[in-house]
LOLUM-57928 format. One line per field, with one value per residue: residue number from 1; x, y, z of N, C-alpha, C, CB in turn. Coordinates in nm, 4 decimals. Glycine has a CB too. Layout:
REM residues N
n	(NUM:...)
n.c1	(X:...)
n.c2	(Y:...)
n.c3	(Z:...)
ca.c1	(X:...)
ca.c2	(Y:...)
ca.c3	(Z:...)
c.c1	(X:...)
c.c2	(Y:...)
c.c3	(Z:...)
cb.c1	(X:...)
cb.c2	(Y:...)
cb.c3	(Z:...)
END
This chain:
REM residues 136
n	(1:2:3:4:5:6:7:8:9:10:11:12:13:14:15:16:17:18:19:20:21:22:23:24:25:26:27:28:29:30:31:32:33:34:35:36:37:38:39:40:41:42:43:44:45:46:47:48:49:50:51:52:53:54:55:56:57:58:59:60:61:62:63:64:65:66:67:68:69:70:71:72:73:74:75:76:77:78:79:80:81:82:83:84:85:86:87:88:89:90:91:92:93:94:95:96:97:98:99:100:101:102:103:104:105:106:107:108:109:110:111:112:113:114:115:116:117:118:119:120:121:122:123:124:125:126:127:128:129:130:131:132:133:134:135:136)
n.c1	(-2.6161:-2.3357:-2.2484:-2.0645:-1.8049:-1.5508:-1.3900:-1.1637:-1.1115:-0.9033:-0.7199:-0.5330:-0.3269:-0.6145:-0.6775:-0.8421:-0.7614:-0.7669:-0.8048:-0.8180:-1.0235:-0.9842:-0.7227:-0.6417:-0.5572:-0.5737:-0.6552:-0.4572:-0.3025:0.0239:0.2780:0.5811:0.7664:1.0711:1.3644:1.5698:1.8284:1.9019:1.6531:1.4967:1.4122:1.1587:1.0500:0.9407:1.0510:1.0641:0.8224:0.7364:0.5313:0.3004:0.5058:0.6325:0.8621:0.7692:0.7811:0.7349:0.6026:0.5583:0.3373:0.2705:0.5587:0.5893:0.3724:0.4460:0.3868:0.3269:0.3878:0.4098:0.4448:0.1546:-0.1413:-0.2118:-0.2349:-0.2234:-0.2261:-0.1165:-0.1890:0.0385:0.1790:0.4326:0.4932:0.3765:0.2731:0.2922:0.1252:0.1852:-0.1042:-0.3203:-0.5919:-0.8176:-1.0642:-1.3479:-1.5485:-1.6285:-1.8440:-1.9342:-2.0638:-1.9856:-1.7146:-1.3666:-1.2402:-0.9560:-0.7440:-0.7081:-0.5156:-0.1876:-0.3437:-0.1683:0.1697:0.2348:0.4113:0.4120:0.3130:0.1611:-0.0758:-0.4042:-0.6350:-0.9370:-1.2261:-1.5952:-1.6984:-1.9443:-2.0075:-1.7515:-1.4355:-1.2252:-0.8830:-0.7874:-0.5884:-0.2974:-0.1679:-0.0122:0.1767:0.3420:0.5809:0.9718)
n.c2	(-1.0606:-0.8805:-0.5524:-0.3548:-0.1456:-0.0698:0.2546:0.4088:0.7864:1.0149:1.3056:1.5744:1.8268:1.9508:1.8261:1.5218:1.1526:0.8147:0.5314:0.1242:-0.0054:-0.2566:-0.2786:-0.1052:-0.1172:-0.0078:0.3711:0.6067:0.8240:1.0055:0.8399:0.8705:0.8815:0.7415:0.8921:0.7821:0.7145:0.5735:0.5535:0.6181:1.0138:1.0017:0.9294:0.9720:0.8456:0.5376:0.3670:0.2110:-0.0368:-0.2220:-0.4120:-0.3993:-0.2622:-0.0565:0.1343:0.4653:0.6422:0.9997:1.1032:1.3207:1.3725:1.2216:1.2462:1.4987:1.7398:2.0346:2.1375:2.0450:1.7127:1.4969:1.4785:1.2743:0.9258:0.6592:0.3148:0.0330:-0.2288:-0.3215:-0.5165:-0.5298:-0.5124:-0.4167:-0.0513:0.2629:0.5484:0.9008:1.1369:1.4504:1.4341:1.1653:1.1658:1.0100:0.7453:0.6143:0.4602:0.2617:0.1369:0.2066:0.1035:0.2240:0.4212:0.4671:0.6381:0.9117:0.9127:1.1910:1.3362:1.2429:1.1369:0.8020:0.6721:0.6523:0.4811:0.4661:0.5366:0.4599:0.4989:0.6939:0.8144:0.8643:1.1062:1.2410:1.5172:1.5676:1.4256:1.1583:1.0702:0.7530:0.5907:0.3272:0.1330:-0.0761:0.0321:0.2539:0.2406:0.2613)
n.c3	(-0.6864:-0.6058:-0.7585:-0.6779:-0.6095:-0.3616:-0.2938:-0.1269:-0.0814:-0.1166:0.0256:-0.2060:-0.1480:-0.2137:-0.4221:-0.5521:-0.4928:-0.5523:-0.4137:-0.4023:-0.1797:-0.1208:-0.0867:0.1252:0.4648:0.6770:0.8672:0.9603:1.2154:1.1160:1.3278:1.4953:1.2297:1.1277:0.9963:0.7077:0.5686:0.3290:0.2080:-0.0998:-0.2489:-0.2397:0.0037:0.3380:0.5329:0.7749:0.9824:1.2663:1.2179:1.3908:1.4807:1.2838:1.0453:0.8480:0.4881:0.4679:0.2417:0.0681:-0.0847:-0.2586:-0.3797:-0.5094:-0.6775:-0.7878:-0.5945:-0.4597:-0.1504:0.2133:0.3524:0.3883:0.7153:0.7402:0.7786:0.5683:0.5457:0.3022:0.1356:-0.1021:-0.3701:-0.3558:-0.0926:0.2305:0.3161:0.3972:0.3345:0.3066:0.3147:0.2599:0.3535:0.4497:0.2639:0.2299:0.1618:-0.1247:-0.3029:-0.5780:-0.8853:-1.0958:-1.3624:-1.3767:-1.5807:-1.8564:-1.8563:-2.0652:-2.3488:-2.4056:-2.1818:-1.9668:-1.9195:-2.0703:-1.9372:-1.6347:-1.4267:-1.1682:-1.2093:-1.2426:-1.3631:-1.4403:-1.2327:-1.1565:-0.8829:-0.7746:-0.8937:-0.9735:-1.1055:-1.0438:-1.0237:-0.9931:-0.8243:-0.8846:-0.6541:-0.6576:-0.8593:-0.7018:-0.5682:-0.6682)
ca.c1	(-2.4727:-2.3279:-2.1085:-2.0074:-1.6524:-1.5375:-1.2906:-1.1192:-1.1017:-0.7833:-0.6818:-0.3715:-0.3092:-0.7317:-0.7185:-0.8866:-0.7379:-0.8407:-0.7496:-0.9301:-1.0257:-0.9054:-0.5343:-0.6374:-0.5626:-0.5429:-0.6263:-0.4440:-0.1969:0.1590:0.3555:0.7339:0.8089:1.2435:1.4382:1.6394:1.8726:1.9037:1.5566:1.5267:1.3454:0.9959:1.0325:0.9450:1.1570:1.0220:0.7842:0.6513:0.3368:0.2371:0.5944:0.7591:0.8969:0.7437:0.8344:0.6478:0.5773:0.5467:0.2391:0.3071:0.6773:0.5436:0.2958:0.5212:0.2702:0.4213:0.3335:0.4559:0.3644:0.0232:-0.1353:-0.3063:-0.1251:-0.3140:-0.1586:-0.1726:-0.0834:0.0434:0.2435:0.5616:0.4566:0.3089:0.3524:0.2327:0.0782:0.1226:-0.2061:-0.3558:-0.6662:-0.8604:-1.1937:-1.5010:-1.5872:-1.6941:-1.9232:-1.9885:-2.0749:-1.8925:-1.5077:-1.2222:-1.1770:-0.8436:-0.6612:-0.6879:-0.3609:-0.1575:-0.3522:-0.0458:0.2813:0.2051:0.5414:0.3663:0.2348:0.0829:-0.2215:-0.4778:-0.7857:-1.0462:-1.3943:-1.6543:-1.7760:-2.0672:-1.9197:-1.5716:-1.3462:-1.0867:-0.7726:-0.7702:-0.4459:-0.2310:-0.0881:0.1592:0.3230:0.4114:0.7319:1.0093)
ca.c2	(-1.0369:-0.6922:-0.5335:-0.2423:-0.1556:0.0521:0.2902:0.5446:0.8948:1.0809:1.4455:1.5879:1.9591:1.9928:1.7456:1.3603:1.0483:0.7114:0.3701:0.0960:-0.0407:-0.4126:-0.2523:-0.0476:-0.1901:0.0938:0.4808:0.6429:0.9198:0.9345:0.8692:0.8259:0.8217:0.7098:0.9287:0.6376:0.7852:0.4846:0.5182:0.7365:1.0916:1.0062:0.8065:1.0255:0.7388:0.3965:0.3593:0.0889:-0.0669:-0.3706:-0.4939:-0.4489:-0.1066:-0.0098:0.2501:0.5819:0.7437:1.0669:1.0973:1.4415:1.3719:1.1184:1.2992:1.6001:1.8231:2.0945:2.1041:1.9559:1.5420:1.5264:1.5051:1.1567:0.7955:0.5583:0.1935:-0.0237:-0.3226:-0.3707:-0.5943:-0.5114:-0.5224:-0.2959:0.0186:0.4256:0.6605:1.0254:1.2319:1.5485:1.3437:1.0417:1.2354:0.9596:0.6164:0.6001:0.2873:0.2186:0.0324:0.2105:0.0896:0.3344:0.4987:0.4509:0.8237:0.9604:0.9366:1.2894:1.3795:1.1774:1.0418:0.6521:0.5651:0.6877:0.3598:0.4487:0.5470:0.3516:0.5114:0.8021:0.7256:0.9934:1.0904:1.3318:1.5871:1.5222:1.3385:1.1153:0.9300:0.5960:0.5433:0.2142:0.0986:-0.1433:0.1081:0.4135:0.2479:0.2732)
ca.c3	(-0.6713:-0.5764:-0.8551:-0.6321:-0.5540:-0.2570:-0.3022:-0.0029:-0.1349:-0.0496:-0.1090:-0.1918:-0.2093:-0.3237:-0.5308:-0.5098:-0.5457:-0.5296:-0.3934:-0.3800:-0.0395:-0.0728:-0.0708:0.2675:0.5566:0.8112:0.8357:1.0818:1.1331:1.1389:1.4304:1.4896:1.1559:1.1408:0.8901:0.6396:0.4160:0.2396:0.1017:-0.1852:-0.2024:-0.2232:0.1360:0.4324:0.6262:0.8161:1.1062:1.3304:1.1939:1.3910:1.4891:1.1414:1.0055:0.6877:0.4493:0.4410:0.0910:0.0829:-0.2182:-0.2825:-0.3815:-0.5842:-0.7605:-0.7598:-0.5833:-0.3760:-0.0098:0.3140:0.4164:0.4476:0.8268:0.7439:0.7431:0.4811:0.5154:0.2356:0.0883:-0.2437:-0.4761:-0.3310:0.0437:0.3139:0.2645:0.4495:0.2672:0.3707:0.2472:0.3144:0.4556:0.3922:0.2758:0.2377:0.1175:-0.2533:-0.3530:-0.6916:-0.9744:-1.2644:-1.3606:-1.3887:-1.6973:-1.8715:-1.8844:-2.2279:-2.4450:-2.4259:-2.0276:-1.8673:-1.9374:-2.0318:-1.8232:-1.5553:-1.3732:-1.0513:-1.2455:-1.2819:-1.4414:-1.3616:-1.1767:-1.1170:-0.7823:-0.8030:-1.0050:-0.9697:-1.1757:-0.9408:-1.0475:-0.9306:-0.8161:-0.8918:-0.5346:-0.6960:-0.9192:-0.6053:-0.5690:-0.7942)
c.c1	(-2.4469:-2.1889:-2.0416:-1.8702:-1.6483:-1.4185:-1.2570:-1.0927:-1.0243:-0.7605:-0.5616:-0.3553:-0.4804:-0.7547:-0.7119:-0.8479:-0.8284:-0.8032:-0.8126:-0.8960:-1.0073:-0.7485:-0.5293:-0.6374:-0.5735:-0.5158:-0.6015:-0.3261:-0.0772:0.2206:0.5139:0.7965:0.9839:1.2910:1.5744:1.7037:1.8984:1.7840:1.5649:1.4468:1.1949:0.9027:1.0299:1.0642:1.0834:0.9636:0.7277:0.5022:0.3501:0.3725:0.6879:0.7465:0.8632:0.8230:0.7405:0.6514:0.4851:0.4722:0.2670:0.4291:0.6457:0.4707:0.3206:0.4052:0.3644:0.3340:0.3885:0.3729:0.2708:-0.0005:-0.1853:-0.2205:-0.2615:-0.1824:-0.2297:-0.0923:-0.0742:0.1568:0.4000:0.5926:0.3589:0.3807:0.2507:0.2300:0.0641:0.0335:-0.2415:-0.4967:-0.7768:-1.0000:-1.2980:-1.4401:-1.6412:-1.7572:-1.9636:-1.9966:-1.9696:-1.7055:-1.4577:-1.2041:-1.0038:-0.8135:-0.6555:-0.5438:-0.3408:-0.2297:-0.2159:0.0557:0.2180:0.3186:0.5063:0.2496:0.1654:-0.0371:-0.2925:-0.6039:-0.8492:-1.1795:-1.4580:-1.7052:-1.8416:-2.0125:-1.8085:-1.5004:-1.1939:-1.0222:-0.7799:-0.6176:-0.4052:-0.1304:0.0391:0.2514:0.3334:0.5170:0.8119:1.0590)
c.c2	(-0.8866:-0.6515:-0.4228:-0.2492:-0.0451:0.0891:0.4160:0.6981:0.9738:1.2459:1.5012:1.7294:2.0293:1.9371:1.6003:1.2914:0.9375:0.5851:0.2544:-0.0012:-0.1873:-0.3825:-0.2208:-0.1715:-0.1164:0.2805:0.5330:0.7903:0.9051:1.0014:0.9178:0.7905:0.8687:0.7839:0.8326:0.7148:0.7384:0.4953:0.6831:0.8520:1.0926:0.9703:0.9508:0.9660:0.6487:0.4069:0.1949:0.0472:-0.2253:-0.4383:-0.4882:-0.2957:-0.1192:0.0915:0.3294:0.6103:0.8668:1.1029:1.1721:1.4657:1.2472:1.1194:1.4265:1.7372:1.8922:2.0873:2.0455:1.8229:1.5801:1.4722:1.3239:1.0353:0.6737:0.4250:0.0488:-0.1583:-0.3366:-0.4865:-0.6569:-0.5162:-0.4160:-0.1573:0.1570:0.5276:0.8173:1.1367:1.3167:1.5150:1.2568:1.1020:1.0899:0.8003:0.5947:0.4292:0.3134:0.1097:0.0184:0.1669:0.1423:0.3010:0.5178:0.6373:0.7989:1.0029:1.1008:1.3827:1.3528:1.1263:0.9029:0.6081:0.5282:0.5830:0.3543:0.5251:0.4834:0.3665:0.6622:0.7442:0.8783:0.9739:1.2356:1.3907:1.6468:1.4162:1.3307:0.9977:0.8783:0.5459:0.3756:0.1710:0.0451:-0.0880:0.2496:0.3675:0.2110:0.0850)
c.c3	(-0.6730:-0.6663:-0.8002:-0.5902:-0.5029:-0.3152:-0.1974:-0.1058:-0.0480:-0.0721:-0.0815:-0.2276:-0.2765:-0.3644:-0.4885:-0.5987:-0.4407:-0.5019:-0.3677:-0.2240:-0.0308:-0.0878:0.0754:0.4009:0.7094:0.7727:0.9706:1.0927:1.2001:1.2652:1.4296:1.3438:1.1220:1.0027:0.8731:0.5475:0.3106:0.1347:0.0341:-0.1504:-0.1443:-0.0573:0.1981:0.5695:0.6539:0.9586:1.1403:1.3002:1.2537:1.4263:1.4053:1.1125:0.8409:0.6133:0.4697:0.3308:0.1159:-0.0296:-0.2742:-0.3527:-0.5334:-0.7246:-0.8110:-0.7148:-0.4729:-0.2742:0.0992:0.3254:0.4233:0.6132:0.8509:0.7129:0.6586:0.4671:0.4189:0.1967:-0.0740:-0.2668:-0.4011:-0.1597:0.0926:0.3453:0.3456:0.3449:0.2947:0.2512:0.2961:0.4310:0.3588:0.3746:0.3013:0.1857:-0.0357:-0.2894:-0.5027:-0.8166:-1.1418:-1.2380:-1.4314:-1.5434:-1.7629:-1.8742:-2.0167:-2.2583:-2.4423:-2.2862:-1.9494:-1.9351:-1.8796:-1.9187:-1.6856:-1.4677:-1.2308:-1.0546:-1.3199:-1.3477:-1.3604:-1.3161:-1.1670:-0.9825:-0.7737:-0.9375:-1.0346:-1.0303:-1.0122:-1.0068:-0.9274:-0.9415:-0.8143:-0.7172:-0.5684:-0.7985:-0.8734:-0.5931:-0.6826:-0.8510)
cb.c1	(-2.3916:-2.2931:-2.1336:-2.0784:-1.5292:-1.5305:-1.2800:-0.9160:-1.2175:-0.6545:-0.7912:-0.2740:-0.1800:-0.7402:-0.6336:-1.0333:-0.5776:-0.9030:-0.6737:-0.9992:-1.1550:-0.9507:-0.4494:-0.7824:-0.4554:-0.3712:-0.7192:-0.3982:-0.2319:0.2635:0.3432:0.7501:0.7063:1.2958:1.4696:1.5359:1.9689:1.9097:1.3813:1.5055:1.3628:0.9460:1.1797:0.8075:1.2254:1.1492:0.6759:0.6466:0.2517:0.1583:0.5545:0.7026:1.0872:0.6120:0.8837:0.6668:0.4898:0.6276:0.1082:0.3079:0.7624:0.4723:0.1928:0.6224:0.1040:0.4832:0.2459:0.4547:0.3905:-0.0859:-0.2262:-0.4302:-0.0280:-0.3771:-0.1245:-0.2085:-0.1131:0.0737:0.2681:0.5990:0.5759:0.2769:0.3777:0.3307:-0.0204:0.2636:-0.3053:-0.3771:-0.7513:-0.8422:-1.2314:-1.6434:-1.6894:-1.5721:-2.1049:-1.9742:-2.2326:-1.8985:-1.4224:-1.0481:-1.2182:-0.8128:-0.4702:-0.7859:-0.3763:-0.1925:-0.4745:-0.0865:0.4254:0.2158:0.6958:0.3370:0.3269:0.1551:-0.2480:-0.4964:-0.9116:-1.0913:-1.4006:-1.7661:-1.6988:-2.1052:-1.9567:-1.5264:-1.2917:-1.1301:-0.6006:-0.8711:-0.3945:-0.1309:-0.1556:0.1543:0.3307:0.3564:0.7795:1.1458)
cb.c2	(-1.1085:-0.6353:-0.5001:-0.1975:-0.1770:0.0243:0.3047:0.4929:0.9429:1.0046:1.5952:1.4840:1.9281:2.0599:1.7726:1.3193:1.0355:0.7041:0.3568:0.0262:0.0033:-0.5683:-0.0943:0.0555:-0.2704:0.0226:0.5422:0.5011:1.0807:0.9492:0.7645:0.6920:0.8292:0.5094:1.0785:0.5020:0.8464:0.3647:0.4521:0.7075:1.1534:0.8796:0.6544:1.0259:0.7841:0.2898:0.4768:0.1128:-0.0643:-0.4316:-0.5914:-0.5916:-0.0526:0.0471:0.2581:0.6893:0.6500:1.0996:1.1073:1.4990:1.3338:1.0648:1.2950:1.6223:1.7518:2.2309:2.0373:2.0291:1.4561:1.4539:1.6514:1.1708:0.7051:0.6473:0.1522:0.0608:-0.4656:-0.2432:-0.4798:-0.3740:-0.5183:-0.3496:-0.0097:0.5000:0.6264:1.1130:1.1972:1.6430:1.4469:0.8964:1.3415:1.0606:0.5755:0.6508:0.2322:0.2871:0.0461:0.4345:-0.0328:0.2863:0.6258:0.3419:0.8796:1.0982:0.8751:1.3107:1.2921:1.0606:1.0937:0.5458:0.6519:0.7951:0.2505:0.4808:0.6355:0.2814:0.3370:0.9271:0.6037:1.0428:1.0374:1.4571:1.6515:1.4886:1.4406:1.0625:0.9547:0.4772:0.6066:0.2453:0.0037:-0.2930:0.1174:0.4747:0.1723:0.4058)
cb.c3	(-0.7840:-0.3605:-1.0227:-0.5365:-0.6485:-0.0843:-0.4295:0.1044:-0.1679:-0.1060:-0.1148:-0.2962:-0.3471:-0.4078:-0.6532:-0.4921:-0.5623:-0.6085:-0.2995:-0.5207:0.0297:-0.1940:-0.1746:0.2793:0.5331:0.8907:0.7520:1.1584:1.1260:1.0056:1.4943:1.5804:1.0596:1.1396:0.9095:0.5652:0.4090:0.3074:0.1687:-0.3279:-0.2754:-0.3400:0.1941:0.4506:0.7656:0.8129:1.1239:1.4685:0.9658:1.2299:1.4917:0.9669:1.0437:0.6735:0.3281:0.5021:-0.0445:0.1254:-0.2218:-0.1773:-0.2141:-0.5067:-0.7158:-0.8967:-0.5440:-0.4100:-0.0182:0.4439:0.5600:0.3461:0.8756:0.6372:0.9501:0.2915:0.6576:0.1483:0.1528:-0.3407:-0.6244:-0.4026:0.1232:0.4496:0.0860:0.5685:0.2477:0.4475:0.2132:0.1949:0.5866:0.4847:0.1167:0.1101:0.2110:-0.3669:-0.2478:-0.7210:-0.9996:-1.3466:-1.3890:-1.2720:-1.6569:-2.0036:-1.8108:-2.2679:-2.6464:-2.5706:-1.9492:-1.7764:-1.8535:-2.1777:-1.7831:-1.6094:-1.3733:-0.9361:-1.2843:-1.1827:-1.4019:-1.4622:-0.9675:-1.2123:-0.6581:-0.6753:-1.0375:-0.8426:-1.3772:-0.7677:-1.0866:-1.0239:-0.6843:-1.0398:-0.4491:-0.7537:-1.0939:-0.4402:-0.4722:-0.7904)
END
């Protein structure tokens, strides 16, 4: 039996995050994406995926990282539906065996639910982002 779990490796401003690849459904980059003023800040606005208008999330806005949208569209699914990811770019593939590290008490605000743990990849520490808690 294979205990490995894939995970996409993203980066945002330099810095790697992590999602794991049974959320991914599509890496691609962003088109036409519709400015919504209805949706709150974090939203870039709503594009066409597949027939149905998603939201965009703007990660960066999210994660409060300064910078413009990233150049890369990561579509995922979580909890709450299907959902665009704008990142700086989708670096690699991570395979492994070890499971995500809780964040040490007083690193992060606990409220803070769209993190899901640390993993190592070589000699890099990467949060493992929570898909189903980026929206509010």
């Amino acid at each position: 039996m294979d205990d490995k779990t894939r995970f996409l490796i993203v980066t945002l401003e330099g810095e790697s995050f992590a999602i794991p690849i049974t959320s991914l459904l599509e890496i691609t980059v962003p088109k036409t994406i519709q400015k919504d003023q209805k949706l709150s800040e974090i939203f870039e606005g709503k594009l066409d995926y597949r027939g149905k208008m998603i939201p965009v999330v703007n990660l960066k806005k999210v994660l409060k990282l300064p910078g413009n949208p990233g150049g890369a569209l990561i579509v995922v699914k979580s909890s709450k539906g299907v959902l665009g990811l704008l990142v700086d770019t989708a670096k690699e593939l991570l395979e492994t065996a070890q499971k995500p590290v809780p964040i040490p008490r007083g690193v992060l605000n606990p409220s803070l639910n769209y993190y899901a743990g640390i993993l190592r990849n070589r000699e890099d520490l990467v949060v493992l982002l929570n898909e189903d808690g980026l929206l509010p």
